[in-house]
Backbone bond lengths (Angstrom), bond angles and torsions (degrees), N, CA, C in turn:
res aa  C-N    CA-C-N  psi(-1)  N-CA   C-N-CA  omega(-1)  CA-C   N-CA-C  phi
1 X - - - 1.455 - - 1.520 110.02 -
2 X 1.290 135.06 140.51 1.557 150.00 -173.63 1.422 85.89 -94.33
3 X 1.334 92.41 150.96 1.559 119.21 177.52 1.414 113.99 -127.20
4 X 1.244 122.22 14.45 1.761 148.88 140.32 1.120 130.28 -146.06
5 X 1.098 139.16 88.27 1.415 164.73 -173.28 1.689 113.05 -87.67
6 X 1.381 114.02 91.86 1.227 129.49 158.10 1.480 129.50 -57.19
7 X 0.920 134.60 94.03 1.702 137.86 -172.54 1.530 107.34 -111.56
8 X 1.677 126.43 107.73 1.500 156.25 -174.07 1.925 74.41 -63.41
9 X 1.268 104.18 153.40 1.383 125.57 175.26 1.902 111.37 -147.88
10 X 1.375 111.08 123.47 1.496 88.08 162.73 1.978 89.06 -146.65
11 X 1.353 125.11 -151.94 1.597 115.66 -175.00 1.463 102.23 -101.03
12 X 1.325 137.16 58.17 1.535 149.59 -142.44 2.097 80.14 -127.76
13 X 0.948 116.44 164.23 1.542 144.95 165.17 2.076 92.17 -84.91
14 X 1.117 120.27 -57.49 1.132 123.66 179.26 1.311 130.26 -44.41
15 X 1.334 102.31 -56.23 1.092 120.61 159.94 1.932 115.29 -36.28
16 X 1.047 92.25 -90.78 1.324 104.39 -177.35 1.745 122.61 -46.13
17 X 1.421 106.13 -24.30 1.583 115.90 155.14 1.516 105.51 -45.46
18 X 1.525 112.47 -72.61 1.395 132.07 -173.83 1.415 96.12 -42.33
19 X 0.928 147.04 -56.67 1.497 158.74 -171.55 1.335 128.90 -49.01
20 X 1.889 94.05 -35.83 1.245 123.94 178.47 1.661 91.43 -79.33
21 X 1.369 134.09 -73.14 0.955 163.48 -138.12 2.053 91.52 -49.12
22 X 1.659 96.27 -59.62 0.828 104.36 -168.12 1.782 109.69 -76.09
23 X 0.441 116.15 -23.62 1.824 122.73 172.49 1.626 94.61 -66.23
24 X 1.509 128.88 -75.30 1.229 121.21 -172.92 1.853 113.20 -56.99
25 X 0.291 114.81 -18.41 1.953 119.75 -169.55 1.348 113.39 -99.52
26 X 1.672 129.10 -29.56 1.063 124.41 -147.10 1.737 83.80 -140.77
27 X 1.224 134.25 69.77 1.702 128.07 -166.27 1.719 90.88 -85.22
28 X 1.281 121.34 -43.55 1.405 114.65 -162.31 1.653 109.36 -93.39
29 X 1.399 111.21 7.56 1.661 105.61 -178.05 1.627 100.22 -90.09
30 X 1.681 90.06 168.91 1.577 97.65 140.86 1.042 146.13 -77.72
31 X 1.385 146.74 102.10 1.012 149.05 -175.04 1.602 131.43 -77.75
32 X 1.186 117.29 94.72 1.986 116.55 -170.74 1.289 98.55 -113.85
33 X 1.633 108.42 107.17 1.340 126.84 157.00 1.444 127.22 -70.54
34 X 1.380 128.63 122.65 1.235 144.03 -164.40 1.174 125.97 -98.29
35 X 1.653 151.85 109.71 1.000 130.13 157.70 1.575 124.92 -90.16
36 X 1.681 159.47 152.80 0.803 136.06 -171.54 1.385 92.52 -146.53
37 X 1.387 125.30 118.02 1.276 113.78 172.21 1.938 106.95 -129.02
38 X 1.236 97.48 157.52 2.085 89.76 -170.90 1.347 89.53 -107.81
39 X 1.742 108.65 138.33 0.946 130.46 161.71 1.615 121.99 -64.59
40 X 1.521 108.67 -8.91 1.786 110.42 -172.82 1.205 73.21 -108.64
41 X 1.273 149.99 124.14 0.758 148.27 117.93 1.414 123.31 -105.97
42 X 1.473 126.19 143.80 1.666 132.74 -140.44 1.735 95.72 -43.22
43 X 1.421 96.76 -49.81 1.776 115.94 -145.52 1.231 80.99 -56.78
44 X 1.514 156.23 -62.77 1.216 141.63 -123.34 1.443 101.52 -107.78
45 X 1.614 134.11 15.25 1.360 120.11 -165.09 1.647 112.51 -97.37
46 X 1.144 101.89 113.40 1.915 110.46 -150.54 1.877 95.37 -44.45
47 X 1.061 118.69 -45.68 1.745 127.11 -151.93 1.876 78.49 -86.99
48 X 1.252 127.56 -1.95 1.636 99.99 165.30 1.302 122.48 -127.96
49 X 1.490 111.07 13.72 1.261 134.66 -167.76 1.537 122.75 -127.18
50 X 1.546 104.31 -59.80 1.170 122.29 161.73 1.564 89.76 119.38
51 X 0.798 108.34 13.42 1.563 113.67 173.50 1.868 141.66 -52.71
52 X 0.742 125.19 118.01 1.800 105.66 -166.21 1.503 105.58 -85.32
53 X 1.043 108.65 -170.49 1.731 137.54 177.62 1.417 98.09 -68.14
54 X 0.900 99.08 -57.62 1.966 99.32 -170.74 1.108 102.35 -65.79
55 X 1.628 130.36 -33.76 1.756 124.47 -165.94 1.879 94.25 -75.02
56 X 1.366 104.13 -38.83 1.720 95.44 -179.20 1.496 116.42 -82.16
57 X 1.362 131.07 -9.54 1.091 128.82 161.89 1.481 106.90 -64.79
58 X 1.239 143.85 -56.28 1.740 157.07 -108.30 1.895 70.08 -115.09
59 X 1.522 124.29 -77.40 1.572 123.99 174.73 1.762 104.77 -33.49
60 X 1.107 133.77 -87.59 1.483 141.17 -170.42 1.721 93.96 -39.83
61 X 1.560 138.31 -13.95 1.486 110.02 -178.21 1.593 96.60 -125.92
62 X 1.080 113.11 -8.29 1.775 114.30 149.49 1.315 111.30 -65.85
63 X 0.826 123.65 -14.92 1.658 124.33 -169.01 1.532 92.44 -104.87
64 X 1.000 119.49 -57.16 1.408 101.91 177.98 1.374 134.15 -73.38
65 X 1.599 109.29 -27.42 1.692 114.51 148.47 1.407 108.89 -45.06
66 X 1.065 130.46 -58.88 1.614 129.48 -179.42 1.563 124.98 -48.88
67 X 1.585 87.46 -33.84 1.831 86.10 -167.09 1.934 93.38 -68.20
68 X 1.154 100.19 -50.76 0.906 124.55 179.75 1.660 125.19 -30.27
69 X 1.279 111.80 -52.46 1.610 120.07 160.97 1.386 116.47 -79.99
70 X 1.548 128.29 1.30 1.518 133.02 -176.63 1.816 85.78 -96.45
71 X 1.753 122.56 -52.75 1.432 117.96 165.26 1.724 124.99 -21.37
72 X 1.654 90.39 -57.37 1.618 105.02 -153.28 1.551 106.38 -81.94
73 X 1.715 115.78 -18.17 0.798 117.90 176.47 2.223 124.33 -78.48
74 X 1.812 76.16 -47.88 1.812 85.43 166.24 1.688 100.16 -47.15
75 X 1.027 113.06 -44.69 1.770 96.35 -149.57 1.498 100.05 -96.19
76 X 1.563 112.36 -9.28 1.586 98.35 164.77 1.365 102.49 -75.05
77 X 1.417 149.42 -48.84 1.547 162.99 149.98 1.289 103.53 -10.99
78 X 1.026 120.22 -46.14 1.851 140.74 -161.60 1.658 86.20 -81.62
79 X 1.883 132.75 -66.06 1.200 110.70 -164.60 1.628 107.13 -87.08
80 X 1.167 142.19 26.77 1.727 144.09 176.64 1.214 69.23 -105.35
81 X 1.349 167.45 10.56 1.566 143.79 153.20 1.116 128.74 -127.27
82 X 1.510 110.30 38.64 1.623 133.96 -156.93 1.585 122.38 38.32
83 X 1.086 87.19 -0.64 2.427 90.77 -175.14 1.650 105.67 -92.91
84 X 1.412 120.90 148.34 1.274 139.27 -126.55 2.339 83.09 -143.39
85 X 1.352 116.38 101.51 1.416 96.24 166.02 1.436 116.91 -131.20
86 X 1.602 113.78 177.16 1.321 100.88 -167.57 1.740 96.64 -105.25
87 X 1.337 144.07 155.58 0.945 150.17 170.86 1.054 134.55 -129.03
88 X 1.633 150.44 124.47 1.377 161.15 -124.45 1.789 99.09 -159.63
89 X 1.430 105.89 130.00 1.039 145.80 163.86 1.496 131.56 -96.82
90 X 1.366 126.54 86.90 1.468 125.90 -170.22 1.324 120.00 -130.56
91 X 1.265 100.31 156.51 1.476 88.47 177.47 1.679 117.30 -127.74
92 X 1.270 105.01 162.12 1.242 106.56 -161.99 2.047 103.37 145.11
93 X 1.839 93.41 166.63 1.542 94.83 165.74 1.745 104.48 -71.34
94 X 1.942 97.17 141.13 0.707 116.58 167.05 1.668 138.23 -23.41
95 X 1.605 104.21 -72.62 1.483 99.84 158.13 1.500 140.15 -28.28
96 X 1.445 98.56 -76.57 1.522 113.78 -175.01 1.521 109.00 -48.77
97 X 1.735 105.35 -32.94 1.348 96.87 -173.94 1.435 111.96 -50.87
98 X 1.488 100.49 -77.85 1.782 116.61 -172.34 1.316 94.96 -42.07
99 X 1.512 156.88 -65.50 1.182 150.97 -141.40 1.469 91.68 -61.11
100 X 1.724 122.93 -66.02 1.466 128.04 -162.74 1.546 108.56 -60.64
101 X 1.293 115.37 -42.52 1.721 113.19 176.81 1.447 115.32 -61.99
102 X 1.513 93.09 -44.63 1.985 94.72 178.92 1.791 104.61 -46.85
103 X 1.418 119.64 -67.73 1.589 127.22 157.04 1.571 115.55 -5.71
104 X 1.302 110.41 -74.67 0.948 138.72 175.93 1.487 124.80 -35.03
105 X 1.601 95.46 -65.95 1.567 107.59 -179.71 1.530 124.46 -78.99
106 X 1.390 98.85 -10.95 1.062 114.65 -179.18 1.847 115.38 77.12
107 X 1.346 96.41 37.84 1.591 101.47 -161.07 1.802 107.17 -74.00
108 X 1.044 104.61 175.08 1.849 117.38 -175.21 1.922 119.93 -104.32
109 X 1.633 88.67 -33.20 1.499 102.12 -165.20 1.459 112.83 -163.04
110 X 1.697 118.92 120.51 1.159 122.17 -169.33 1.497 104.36 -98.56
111 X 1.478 117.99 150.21 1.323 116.59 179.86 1.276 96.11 -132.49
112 X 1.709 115.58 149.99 1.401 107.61 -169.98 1.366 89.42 -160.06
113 X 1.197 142.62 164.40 1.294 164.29 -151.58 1.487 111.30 -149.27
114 X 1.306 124.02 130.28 1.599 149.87 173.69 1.018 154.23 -125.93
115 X 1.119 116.02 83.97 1.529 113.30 -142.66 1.957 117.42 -87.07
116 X 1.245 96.94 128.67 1.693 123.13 -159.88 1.408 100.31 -76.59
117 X 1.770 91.26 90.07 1.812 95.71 166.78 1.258 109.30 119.67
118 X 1.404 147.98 -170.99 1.416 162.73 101.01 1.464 112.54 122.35
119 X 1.149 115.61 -145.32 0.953 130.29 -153.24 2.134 104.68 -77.27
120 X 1.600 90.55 -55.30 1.358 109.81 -168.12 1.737 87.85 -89.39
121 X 1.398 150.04 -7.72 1.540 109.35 -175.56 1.425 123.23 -69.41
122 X 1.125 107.25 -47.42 1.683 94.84 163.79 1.507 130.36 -6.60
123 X 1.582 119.82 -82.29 1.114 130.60 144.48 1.295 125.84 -7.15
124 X 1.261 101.92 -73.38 1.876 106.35 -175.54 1.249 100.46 -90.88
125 X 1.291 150.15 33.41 1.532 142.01 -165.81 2.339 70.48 -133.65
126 X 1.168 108.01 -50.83 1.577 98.26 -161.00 1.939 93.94 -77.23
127 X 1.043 132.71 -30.35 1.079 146.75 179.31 1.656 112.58 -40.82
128 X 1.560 100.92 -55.28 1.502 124.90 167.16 1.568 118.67 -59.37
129 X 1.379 94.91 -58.62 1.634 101.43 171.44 1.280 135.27 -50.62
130 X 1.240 88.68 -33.39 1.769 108.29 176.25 1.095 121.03 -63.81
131 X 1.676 120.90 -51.21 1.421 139.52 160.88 1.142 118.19 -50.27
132 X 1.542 119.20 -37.83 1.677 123.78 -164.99 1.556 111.07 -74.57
133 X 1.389 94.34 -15.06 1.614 122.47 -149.00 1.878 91.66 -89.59
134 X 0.921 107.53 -39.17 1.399 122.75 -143.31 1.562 111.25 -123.93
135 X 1.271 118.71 -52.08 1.551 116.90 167.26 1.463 123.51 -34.42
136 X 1.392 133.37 151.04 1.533 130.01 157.84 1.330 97.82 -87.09
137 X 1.260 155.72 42.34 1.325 141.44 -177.86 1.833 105.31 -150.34
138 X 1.326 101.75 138.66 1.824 88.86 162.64 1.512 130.73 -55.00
139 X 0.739 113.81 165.45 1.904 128.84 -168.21 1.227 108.56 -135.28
140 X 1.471 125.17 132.23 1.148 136.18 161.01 1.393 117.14 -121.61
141 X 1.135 120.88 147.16 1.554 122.35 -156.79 1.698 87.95 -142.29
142 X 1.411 91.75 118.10 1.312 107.01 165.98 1.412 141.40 -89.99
């Protein structure tokens, strides 16, 4: 059993499996829920969009309003099941994030969520890999 347990968060069904996963499995760890969202992201890059400063500012604090209610929500979820977690908001690509915080936090065990099939697995199938690839800690993929 990990005694800090990192769990990747974004508004995915997967996600929130993983979330589950980690709440049931891990009752006596710490639990630090993560959001990671990148500020470069394609949509906002002015020279490929036509996009201004202000359209990527207004995106970069939607994104962080968002991460932000995916936080408040895990950890309201977290106390309807008596467990208490800590949660971090960063920005950046996905990967590097969780890999550098796991480092960081000194975490035990990554939990991550994957969603089987469609449109987006690709994405979150390389997302996982990347981390699994790269973390000092085990990974579980939900």
């Amino acid at each position: 059993m990990g005694r800090h347990v990192l769990v990747a968060i974004d508004d995915s069904e997967a996600s929130r499996a993983a979330f589950d996963y980690a709440l049931a499995e891990y009752p006596n760890a710490t639990i630090t829920v993560l959001h990671a969202f990148d500020p470069t992201h394609p949509y906002i890059y002015a020279d490929a969009t036509g996009g201004s400063a202000d359209q990527y500012l207004e995106f970069a604090r939607a994104s962080r309003e968002h991460g932000t209610a995916l936080l408040e929500e895990a950890t309201s979820l977290a106390a309807d099941r008596g467990r208490e977690v800590r949660t971090a908001l960063e920005d950046g690509q996905p990967p590097g994030v969780i890999v550098d915080y796991a480092a960081e936090a000194d975490v035990d065990h990554v939990v991550l969520g994957s969603r089987d099939g469609g449109a987006n697995w690709i994405s979150t199938r390389s997302v996982c890999q990347a981390v699994a690839k790269r973390v000092d800690a085990p990974v579980t993929v939900v």
